[in-house]
C-alpha positions as CSV (number, residue, x, y, z in Angstrom):
1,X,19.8,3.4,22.5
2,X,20.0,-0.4,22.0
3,X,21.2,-0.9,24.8
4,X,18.5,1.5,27.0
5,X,16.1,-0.3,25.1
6,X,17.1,-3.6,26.4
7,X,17.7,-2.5,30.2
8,X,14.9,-1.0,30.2
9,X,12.4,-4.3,28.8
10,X,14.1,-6.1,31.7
11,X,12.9,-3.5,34.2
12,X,9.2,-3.7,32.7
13,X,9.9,-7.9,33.2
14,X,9.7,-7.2,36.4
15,X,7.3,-4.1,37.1
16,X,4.1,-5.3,38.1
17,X,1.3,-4.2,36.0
18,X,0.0,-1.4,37.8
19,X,2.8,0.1,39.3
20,X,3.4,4.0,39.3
21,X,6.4,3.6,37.5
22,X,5.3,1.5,34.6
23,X,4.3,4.3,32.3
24,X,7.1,6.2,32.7
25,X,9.6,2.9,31.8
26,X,7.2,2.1,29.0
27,X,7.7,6.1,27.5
28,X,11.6,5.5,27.5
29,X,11.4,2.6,25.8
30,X,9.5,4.1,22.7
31,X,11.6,6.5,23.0
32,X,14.8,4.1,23.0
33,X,13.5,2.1,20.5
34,X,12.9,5.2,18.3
35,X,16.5,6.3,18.6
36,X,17.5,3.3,17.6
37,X,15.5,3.1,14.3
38,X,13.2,0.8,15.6
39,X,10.6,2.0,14.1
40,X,8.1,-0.9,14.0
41,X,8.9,-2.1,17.3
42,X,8.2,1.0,18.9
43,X,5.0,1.5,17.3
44,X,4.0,-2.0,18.5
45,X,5.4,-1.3,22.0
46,X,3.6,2.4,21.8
47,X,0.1,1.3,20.7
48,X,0.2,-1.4,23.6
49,X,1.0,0.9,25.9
50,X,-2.1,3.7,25.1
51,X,-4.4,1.0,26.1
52,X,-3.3,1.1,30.0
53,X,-1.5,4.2,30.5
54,X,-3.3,6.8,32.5
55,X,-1.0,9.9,33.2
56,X,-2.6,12.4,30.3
57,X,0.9,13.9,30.3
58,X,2.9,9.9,29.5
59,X,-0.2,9.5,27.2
60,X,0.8,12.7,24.9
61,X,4.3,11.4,25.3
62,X,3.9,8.4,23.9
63,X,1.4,9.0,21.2
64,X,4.1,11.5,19.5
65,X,6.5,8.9,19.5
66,X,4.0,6.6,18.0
67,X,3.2,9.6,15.7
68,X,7.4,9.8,14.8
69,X,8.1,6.0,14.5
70,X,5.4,5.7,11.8
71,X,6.3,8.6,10.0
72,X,9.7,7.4,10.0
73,X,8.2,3.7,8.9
74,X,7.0,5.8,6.2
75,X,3.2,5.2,7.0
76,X,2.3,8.9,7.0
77,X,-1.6,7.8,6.7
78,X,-1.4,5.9,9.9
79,X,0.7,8.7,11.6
80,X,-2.5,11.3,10.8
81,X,-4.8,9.0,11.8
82,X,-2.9,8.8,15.5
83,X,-2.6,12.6,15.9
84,X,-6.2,13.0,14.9
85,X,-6.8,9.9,17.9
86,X,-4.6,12.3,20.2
87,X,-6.2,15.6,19.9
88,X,-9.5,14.0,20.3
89,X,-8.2,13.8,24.1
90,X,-9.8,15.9,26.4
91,X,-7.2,15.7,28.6
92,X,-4.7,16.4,26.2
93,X,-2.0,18.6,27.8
94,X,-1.8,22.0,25.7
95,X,2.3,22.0,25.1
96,X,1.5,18.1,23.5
97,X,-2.0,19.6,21.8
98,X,0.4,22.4,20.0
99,X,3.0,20.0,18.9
100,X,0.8,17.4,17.5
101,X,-0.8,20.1,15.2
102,X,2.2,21.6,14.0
103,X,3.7,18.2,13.1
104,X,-0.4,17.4,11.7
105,X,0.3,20.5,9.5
106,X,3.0,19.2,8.0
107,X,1.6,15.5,7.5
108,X,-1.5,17.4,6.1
109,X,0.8,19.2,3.3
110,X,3.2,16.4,2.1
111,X,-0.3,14.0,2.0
112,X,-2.6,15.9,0.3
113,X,-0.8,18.7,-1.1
114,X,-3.7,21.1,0.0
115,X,-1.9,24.0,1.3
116,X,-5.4,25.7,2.5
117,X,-5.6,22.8,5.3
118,X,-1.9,22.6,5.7
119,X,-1.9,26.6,6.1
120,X,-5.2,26.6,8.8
121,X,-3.7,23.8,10.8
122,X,-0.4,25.6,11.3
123,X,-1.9,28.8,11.9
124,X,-4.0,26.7,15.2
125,X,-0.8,25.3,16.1
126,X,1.1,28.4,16.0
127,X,-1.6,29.9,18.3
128,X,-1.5,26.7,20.6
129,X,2.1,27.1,21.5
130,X,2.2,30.4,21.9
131,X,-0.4,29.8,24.8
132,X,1.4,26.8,25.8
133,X,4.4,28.7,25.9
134,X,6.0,26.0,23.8
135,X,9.5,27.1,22.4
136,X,9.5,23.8,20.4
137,X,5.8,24.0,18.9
138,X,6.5,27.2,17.7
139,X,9.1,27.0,16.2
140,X,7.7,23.4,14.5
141,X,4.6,25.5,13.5
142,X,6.8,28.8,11.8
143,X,8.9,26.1,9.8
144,X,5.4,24.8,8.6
145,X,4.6,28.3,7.6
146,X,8.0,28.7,5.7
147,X,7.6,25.6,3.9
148,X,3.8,26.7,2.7
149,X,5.2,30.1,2.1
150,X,8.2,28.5,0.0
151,X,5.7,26.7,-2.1
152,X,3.6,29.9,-2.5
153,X,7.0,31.2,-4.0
154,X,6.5,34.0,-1.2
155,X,10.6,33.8,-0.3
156,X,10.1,36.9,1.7
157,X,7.6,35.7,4.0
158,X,8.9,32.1,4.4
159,X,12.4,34.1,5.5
160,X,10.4,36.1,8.0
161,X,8.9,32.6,9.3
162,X,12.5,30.5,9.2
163,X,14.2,33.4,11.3
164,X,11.4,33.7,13.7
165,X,12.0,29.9,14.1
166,X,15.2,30.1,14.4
167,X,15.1,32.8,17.2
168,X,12.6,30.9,19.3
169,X,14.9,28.2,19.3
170,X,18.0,29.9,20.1
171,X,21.2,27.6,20.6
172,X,19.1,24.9,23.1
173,X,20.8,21.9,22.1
174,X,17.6,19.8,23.0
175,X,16.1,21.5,19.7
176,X,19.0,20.7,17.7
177,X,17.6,18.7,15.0
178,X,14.9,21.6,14.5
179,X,17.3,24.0,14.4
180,X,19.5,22.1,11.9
181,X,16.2,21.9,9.4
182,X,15.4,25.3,10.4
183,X,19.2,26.5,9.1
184,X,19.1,24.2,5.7
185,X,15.1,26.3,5.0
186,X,17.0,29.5,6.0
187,X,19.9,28.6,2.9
188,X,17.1,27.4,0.7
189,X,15.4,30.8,0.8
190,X,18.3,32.9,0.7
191,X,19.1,31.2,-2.7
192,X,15.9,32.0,-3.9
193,X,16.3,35.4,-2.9
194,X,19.4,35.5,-4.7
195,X,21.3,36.8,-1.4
196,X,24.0,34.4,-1.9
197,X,26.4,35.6,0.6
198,X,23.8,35.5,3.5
199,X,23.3,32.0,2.6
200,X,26.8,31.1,3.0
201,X,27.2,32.6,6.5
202,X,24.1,30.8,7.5
């Protein structure tokens, strides 16, 4: 990712400022710089960027990777702050709108520890992707659930939750990160269940 991340600042050198392609460079980038662990940089680079960039669609790209850099920065107040920025869009694409909630559920939860708010925002973004159609957001949204149901002690319904998850996301390796957090709740919960040789299969 270093290296994509250098390429691709020498192709924004020399891409005037208003050319088509500029938004889309300036998305991989962040995106680059993210993989990298980056993290400052590509908040910098992302919060330049949402000044000028007019495709709604590049817009919602790059404010969830704005969003993920400063969570991963560990400035989870700042990283509300820009979801609540995003979702104020009207032209907000739906897929981006359902994503941004369910990761705004789970910002709401670790920041505040009010699992009412936590609980209601999930709930919208579960109901988001499943208009969106977003395999992704749903999943992201049914781990929220788990997580409140896991601190509700309710192991049976955070199960339910975790394998719904885990079904939406199926083997897509473009999910696997989700899937691998979606597999460590799943173990978790069995545990606490006490169904000790489920949780070693899984």
């Amino acid at each position: 990712p270093r290296l994509a991340a250098e390429l691709l600042r020498r192709e924004l050198d020399d891409t005037p400022a208003r050319h088509d392609a500029r938004d889309g460079l300036t998305t991989c980038l962040v995106w680059a710089l993210l993989a990298a662990g980056s993290y400052e940089e590509a908040a910098t680079q992302a919060s330049q960027a949402l000044t000028a960039m007019a495709d709604p669609v590049r817009r919602a790209e790059t404010y969830w990777v704005l969003t993920r850099a400063q969570v991963s920065a560990g400035h989870n107040d700042d990283a509300i702050t820009t979801l609540s920025q995003a979702l104020a869009s009207a032209d907000l694409p739906g897929q981006w709108r359902a994503r941004m909630l369910a990761l705004l559920a789970m910002l709401e939860r670790s920041a505040t520890g009010d699992l009412e708010v936590a609980d209601a925002t999930a709930v919208e973004a579960l109901a988001a992707a499943g208009k969106a159609g977003d395999e992704f957001a749903t999943a992201h949204a049914l781990t929220d659930l788990w997580l409140i149901s896991s601190i509700r002690r309710d192991h049976v319904a955070a199960l339910d939750h975790v394998d719904c998850a885990l079904t939406m996301l199926g083997d897509d390796p473009a999910h696997a990160d989700l899937r691998s957090f979606a597999l460590d709740d799943r173990i978790f919960t069995l545990q606490n269940l006490d169904r000790w040789p489920q949780a070693e299969l899984t």
